[in-house]
N, C-alpha and C positions, 0 to 999 in steps of 0.2 A: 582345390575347392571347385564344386561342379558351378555351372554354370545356370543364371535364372534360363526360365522359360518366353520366348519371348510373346509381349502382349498381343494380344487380337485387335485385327482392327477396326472392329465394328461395334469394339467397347463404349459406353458413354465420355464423354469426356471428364465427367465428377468422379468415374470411376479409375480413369487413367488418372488423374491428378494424385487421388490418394494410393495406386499401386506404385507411382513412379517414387512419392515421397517414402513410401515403405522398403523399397526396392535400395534405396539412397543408405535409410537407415540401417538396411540389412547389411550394407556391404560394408559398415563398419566393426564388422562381429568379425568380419573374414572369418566365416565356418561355411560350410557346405549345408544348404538346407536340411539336408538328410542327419548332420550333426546336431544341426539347434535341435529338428525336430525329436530327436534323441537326449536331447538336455531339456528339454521342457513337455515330453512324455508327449507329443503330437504325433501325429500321422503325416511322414514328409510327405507325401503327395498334397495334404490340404493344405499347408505352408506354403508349398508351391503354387496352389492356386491363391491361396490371400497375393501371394508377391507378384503374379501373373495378371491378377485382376479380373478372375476367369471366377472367383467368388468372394462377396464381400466377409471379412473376416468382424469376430466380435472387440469391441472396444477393450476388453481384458489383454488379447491377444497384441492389440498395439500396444496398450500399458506395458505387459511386462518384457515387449522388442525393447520401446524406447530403453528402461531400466535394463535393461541387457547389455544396451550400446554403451549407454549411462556407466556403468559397472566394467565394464571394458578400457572406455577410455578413463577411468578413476577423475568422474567428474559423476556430479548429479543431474537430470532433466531441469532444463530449466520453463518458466512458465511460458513466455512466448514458443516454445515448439510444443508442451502440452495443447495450448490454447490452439496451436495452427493443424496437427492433427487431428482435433476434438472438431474441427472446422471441415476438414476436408470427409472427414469420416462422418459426416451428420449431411454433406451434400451430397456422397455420392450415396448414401441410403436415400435420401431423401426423391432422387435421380431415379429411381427405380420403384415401381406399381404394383410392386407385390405385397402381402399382408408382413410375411414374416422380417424384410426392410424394416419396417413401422414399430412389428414388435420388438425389432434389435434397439427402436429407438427409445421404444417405452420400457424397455428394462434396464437398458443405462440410466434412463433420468430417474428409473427407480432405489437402481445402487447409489448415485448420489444423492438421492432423497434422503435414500435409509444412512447413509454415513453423515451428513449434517444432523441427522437426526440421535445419532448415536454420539457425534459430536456435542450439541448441546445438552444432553443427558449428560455426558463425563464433568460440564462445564455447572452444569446446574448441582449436581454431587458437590463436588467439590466447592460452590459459593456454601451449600448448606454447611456442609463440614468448619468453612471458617468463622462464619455467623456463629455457627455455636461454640465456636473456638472464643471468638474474640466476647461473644455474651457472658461464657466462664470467666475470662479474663477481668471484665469490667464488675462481675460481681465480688471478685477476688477483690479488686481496685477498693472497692466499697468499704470492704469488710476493713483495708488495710487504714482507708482514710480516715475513719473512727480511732484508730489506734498510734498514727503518727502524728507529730506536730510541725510536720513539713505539711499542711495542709493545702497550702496551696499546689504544689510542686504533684499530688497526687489531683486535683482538681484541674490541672491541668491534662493531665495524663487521661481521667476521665472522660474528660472533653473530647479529645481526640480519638479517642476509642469510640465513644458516641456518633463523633462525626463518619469515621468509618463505618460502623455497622450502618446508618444511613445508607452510605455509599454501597456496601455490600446487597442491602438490602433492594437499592431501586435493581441493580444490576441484577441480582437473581430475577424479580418480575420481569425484566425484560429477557432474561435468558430466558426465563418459563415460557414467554410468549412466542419467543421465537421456537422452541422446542414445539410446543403445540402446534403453531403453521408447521411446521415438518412433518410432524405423526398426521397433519390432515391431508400433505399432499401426499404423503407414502400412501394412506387409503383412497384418495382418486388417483392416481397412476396404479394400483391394483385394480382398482374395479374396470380400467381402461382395460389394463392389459388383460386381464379375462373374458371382458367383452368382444378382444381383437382374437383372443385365443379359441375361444365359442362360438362365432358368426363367421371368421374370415374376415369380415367387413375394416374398413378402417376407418376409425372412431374421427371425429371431429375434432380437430386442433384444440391443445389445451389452453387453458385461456389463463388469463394472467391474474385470477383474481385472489392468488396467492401471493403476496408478496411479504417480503419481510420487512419489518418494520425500519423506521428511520433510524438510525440510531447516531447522527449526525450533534456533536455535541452543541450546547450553544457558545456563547462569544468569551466567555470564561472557561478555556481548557485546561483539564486535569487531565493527566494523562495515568490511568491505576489500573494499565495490562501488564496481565501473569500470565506464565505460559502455567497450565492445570500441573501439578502431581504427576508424574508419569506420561506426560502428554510428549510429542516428539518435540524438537524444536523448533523454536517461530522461523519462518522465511521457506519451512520448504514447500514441495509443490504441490500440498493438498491442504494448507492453511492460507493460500492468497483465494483472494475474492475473484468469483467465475461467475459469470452467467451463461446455462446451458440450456438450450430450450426457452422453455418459461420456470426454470428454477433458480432461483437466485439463494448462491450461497454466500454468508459475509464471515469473516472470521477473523481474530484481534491479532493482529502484525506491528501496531506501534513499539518501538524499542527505542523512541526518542522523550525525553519528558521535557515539560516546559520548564523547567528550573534550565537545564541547558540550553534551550535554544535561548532565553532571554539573557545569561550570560554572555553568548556570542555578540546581539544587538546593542548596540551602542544609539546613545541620540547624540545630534547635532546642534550647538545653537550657533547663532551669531554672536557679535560686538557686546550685543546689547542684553544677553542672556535669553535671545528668544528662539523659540522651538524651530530647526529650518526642518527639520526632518531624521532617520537614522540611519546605520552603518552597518558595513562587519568587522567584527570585531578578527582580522585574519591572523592579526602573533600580536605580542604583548606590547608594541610599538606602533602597528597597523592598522589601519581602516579602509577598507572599500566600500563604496556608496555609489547607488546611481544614481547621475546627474542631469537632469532633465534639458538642462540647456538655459539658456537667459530669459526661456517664458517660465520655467519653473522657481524653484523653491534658491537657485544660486545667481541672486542677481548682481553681485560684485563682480569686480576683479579675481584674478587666477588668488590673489595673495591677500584675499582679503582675512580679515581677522574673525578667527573660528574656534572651539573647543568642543569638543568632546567626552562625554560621562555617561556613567548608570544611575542606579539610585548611589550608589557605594562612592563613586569618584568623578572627577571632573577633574580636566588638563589640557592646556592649549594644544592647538595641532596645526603643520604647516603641509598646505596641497603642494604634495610630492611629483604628481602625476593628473591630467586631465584629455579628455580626450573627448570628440563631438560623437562619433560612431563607432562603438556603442558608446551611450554616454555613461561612460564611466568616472570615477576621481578616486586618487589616491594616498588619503590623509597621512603624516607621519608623528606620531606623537609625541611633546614634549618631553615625556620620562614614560619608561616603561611601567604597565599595568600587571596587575595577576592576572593570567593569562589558564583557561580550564586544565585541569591533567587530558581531558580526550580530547586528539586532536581532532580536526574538521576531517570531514570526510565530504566527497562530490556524486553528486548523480546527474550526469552529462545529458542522458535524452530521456527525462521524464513523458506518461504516455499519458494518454488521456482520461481524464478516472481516475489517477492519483492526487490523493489528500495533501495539502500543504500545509506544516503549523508556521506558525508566524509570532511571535511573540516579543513585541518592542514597545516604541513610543507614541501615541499621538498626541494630540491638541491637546487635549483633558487628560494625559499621562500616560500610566502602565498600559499595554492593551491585547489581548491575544484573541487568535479567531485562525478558522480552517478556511484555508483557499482550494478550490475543486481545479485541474487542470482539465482545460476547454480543447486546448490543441494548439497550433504555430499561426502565428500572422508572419511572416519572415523569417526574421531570424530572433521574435518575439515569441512570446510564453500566453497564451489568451486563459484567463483564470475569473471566478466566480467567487464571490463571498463575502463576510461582512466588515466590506472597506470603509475606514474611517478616515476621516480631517487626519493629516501630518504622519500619512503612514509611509511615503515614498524613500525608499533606500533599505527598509526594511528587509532585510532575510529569511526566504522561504526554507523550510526542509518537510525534506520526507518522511515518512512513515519509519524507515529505517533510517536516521540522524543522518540524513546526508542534504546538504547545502544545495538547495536543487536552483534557486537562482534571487535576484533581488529584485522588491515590486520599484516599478518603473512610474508607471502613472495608475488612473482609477478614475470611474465614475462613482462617484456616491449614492446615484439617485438611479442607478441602473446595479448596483450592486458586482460589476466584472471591472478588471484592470489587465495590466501586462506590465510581464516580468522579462526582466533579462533573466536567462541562461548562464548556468555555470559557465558555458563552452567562452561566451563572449569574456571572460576574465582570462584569460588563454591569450586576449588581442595586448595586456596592459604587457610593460618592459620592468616596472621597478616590484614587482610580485611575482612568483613564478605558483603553479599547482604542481602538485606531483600528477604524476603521469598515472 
């Protein structure tokens, strides 16, 4: 395998950071430039300068290295080195005063315009497609409810097909809307890039006044994501949410529903049958809870008298395990419970910008709502959302069903709290995690 070129040294330094990180990635292919450049129909001398730093290369050209490396070692790109290339690659254009830099920049944020844009088309298709699916369905339903004397049994049926086409229906206006902001920013990012293409000149920073809409549910979560018809599957590296520039793309990765997480949650009372807080529900026997300390919600003794229940059951429980830092407790329950067919699953270093569902107990009962992850106070979880009375012990997860940690304390009237970390249940002796 021949040998890189080595860098100049009067390069910028945004532009050495992204030749060095290309350079890294390349030498996982172990081929000879002259090889790749021959497997992906290039001109090895230009390869060699992308890897040199002696010329900025186009963002396609890192895409299909990364997936080269990717394909090599029989693993896929993952988001944190998309995200960290797309980062180095927009500073070291950015690093450099020529037009055609600018325009490298305003046709990638065009290609990703035009692919969310093309994405919410497949997405908007396809709601129409079941609307009118499920509208034939219910008028079938009609026809049949005149003719059977299970009347109610189809009225029910009714009902909920109703309730869906609702549901399908807000979903498509908000697809549509979102499809719309797309097709408007594809036509300012064109009229940019022929402006830069026509004058030389470079256009005035785009401005932010495209954004895509909220789409943050309220305090009552349903969770009714589909991966589309033909669509690739959820989790890989062009359906996570990216902000690039000023374009913000969102896109549906939930694969956890609230029916499960609220099975994992368990609540707490006391003596006296009153609310102290909830749990996890960890095997059919188990509970873990955070335990705030003697100003919190556990002001007895180690062995004070407790149970534990959902709506479905209730059973004493005796503290197994307690401990001040982290403040964790380790309930063991009188007779074993039915326990979900999926097991738990952990997500060790949630980033900042991941959604948390939550779905337990408080004061006034059932209660579900999204936590926004803020970033680390310690060896604490700093999280944002709409915290209620008697929520502490509670379990968070993620977007993909994984147990990302349990709410600790909260302010009510500031709307943030903190959470313990899965990692800090790794400190307890009588539960163990898989690795």
């Amino acid at each position: 395998m021949s040998e890189l070129k080595p860098m100049d040294d009067d390069l910028p330094p945004d532009v050495v950071a992204l030749a060095r990180a290309l350079r890294d990635l390349f030498a996982g292919l172990c081929v000879s430039t002259r090889r790749y450049a021959a497997r992906r129909a290039y001109d090895s001398s230009t390869v060699s300068r992308y890897l040199s730093g002696r010329r900025l290369p186009p963002w396609e050209f890192i895409l299909n290295l990364l997936h080269d490396v990717g394909e090599a070692r029989g693993s896929t790109p993952t988001t944190a080195a998309v995200d960290m290339l797309r980062t180095l690659h927009t500073a070291a254009l950015e690093s450099g005063s020529s037009p055609a830099h600018r325009t490298q920049l305003l046709e990638r944020e065009l290609a990703e315009a035009d692919r969310e844009a093309r994405s919410a088309a497949t997405r908007e298709r396809w709601l129409e497609d079941t609307l009118q699916d499920r509208e034939h369905r219910i008028r079938d339903l009609e026809m049949r409810n005149r003719e059977l004397e299970a009347r109610l049994a189809a009225a029910e049926a009714n009902a909920r097909l109703n309730e869906e086409i609702r549901e399908l229906k807000e979903e498509l206006a908000r697809v549509r809307a979102l499809h719309q902001q797309a097709e408007e920013r594809c036509e300012q990012l064109e009229r940019l890039l022929a402006e830069t293409e026509e004058t030389g000149l470079l256009p005035e920073p785009l401005t932010s006044d495209f954004r895509t809409p909220d789409f943050r549910p309220e305090a009552d979560v349903h969770n009714n994501v589909v991966a589309a018809p033909g669509a690739p599957p959820l989790n890989t590296v062009y359906q996570f949410g990216h902000v690039n520039g000023s374009v913000t793309m969102i896109t549906d990765t939930w694969q956890v529903d609230e029916e499960y997480v609220a099975s994992v949650s368990v609540r707490l009372y006391d003596a006296h049958g009153q609310h102290l807080g909830n749990g996890l529900l960890f095997d059919a026997e188990t509970v873990i809870t955070a335990d705030p300390g003697p100003n919190g919600f556990w002001l007895g003794p180690q062995g004070r008298a407790m149970s534990a229940g959902t709506d479905e059951w209730k059973v004493p429980v005796e503290p197994i395990e307690a401990q001040a830092f982290p403040p964790l407790k380790v309930l063991r329950l009188a007779e074993p419970v039915a326990f979900p067919d999926r097991s738990l699953a952990f997500e060790q270093r949630p980033t900042p910008g991941r959604q948390l569902l939550v779905s337990a107990h408080a004061m006034q009962g059932r209660y579900s709502c999204l936590l926004d992850v803020k970033g680390r106070s310690g060896d604490l979880l700093r999280a944002s959302g709409e915290f209620v009375d008697g929520l502490v012990g509670a379990p968070a997860f993620s977007s993909a069903g994984a147990l990302t940690g349990l709410v600790m304390d909260y302010s009510l009237a500031e709307e943030r709290g903190l959470l313990l970390p899965v990692a800090a249940l790794r400190t307890l002796t009588t539960v163990k995690l898989p690795d």
